[in-house]
C-alpha positions in Angstrom: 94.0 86.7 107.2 92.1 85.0 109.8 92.4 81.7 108.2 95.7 82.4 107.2 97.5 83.1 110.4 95.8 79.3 111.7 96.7 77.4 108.5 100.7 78.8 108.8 101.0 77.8 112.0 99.7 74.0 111.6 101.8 74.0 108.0 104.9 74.3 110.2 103.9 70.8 112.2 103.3 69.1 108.5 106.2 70.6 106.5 108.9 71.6 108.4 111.6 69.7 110.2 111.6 71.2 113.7 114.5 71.5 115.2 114.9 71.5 119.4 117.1 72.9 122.0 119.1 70.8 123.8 118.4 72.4 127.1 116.3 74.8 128.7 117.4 78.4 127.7 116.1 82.2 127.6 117.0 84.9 126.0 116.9 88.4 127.4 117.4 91.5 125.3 116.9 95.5 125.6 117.2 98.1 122.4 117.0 101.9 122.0 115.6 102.8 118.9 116.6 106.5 117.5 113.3 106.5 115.3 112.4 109.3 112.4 108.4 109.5 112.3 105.8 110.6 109.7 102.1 110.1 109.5 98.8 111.3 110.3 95.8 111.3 112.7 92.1 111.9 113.2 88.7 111.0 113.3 88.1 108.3 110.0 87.6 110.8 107.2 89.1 113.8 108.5 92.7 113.0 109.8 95.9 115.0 108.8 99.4 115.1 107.9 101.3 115.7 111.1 104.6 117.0 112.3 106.7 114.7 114.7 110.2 115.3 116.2 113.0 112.7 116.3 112.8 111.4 119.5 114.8 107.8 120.9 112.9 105.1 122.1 113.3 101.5 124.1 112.3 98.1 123.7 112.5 94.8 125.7 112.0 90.9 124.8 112.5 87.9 126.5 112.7 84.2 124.6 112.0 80.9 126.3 113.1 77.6 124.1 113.1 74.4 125.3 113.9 70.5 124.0 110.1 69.8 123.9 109.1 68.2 120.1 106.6 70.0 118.6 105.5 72.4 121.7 106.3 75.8 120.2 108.5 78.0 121.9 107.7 81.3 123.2 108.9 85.7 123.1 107.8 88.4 124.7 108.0 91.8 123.3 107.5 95.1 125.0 107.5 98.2 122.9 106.7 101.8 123.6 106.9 104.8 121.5 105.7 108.3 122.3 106.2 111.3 119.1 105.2 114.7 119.8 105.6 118.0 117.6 103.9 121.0 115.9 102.2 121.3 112.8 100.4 123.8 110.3 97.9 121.8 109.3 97.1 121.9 105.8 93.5 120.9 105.5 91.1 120.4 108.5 91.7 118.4 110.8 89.0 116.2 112.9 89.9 114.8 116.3 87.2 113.3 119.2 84.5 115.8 117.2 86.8 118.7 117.8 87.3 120.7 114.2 91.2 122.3 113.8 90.5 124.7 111.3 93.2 124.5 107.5 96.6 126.4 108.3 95.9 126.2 112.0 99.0 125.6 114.2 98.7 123.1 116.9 100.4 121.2 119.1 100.1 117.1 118.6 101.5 113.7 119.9 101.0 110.4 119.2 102.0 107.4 121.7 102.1 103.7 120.3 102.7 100.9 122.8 102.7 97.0 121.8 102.8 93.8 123.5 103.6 90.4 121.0 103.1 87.3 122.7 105.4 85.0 119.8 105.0 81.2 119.4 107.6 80.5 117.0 109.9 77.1 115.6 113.2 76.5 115.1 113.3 75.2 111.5 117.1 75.3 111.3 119.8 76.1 114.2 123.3 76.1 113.5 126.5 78.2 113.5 126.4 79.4 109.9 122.5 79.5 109.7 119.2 79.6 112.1 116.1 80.5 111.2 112.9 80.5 113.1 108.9 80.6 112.2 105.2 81.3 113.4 102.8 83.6 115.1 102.3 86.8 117.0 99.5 88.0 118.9 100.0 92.1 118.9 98.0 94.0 121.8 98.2 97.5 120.2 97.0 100.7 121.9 97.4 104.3 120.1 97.1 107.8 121.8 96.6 110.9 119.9 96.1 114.2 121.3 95.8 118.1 119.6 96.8 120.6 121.8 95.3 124.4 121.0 94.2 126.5 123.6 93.0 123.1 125.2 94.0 119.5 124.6 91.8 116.9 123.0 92.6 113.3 123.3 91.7 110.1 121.7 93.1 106.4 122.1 92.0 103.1 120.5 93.4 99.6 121.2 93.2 96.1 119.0 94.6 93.2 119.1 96.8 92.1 115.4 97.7 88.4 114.5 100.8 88.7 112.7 103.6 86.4 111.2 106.7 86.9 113.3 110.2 85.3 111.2 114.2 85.9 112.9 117.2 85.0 110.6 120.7 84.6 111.9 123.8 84.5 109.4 127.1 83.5 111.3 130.2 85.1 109.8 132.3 82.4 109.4 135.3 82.4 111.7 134.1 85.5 114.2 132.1 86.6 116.9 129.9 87.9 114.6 126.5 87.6 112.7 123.7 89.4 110.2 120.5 89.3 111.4 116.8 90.0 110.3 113.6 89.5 112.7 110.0 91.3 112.0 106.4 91.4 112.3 103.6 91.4 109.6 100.1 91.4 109.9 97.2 92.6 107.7 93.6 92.0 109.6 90.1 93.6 108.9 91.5 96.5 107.1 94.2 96.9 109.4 97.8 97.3 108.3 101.4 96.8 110.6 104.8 95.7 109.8 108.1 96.0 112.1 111.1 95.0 110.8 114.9 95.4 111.7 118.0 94.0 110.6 121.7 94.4 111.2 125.3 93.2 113.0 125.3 91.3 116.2 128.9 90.8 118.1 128.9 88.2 120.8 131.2 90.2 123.1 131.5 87.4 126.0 131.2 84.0 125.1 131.0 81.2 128.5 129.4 77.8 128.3 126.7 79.1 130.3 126.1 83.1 129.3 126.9 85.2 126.0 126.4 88.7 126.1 126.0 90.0 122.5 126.2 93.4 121.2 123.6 94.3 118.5 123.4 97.9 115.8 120.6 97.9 113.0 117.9 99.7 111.8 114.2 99.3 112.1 111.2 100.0 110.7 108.1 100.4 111.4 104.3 100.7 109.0 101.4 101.3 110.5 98.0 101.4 109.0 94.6 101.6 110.7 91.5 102.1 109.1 88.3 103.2 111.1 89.1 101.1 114.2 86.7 102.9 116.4 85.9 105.8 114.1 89.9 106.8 114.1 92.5 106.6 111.5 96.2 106.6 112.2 99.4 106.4 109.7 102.6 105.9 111.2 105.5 105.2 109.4 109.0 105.5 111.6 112.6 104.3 110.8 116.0 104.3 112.1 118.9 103.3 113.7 119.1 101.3 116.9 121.9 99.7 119.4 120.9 96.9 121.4 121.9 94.8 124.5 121.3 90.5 124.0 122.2 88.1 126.7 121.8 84.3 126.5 121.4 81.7 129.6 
């Protein structure tokens, strides 16, 4: 994956007709995510099934393109997630040294909060199809804490390269559109994909600002192995309903 990530990015400059805005323009966007989690936690070798509640949560992104040949153009993505919940565990648990003994009822949560820093192309941009290409940096950070009698607390941070990919499929003759965007990365042992797709309605529609309307569902895999003597599963899906305005 480390050589993979670099080789993808300069395959887009050799293979792939870029396409380029005509004009300066960003793209602003908020979500709320109504996420269903499952996974477990611990210290690498001794983590656990947990029990988390539903629980909604927000997301924001911003997109800059530009008419610039070949200078990629750029998204950020803010996304924070926070799960809490109790839980009989059902074999030991492990947490910061602290040992939560089999059938033990505790109290746990687990925060998750990324940033992706995207450099993507446009490889085709028009009203029945667009599709874009290229790379994210990820700057992950997961909190896990067991509550019983008194709470213990861990948190470990890495960065993730990732491929990042957004398709747009105008429905001919409306407003409207089908659309897929993600994440995926897989790095030292490391495991994370977030995907969602779903209907977008562009509900005003000026020469100079469209305000779209956006329901889909996401989900979300995550995988770490041993990063800093912790292992974390996370696996969440969902419905969300989202806010897209273009300038």
């Amino acid at each position: 994956m480390k050589i993979l990530l670099p080789l993808f990015a300069a395959s887009l400059f050799v293979t792939s007709p870029l396409v380029t805005a005509d004009v300066l323009g960003v793209t602003v966007g908020a979500e709320w995510w109504q996420a269903n989690p499952e996974g477990r936690a611990g210290d690498t070798g001794f983590s656990q099934p947990l029990h988390f509640d539903d629980d909604s949560h927000s997301a924001f992104y911003a997109a800059f393109e530009h008419p610039i040949p070949l200078l990629p153009n750029m998204m950020l993505r803010r996304q924070t997630l926070s799960f809490q919940g109790d839980t009989r565990l059902a074999g030991t648990l492990q947490l910061h040294g602290v040992v939560y003994a089999a059938q033990s009822q505790v109290n746990n949560h687990l925060s998750l909060e990324y940033t992706d820093a995207s450099m993507y192309y446009e490889l085709l941009d028009n009203d029945i199809l667009s599709v874009d290409l290229g790379v994210s940096a990820r700057f992950l950070q997961t909190d896990v804490s067991i509550t019983q009698g008194g709470t213990v607390a861990r948190g470990v941070s890495t960065p993730l390269p990732m491929v990042y990919a957004n398709a747009v499929v105008g429905v001919f003759g409306t407003n409207s559109s089908l659309f897929f965007n993600g994440n995926y990365g897989r790095y030292d042992g490391h495991q994370m994909s977030d995907l969602r797709a779903g209907f977008a309605y562009e509900w005003i529609d000026l020469a100079a600002f469209s305000l779209s309307v956006k329901l889909g569902v996401q989900r979300l895999d995550l995988d770490l192995n041993n990063e800093d003597r912790m292992d974390v599963d996370l696996l969440a899906d969902g419905v969300f309903l989202g806010l897209e305005a273009d300038f």
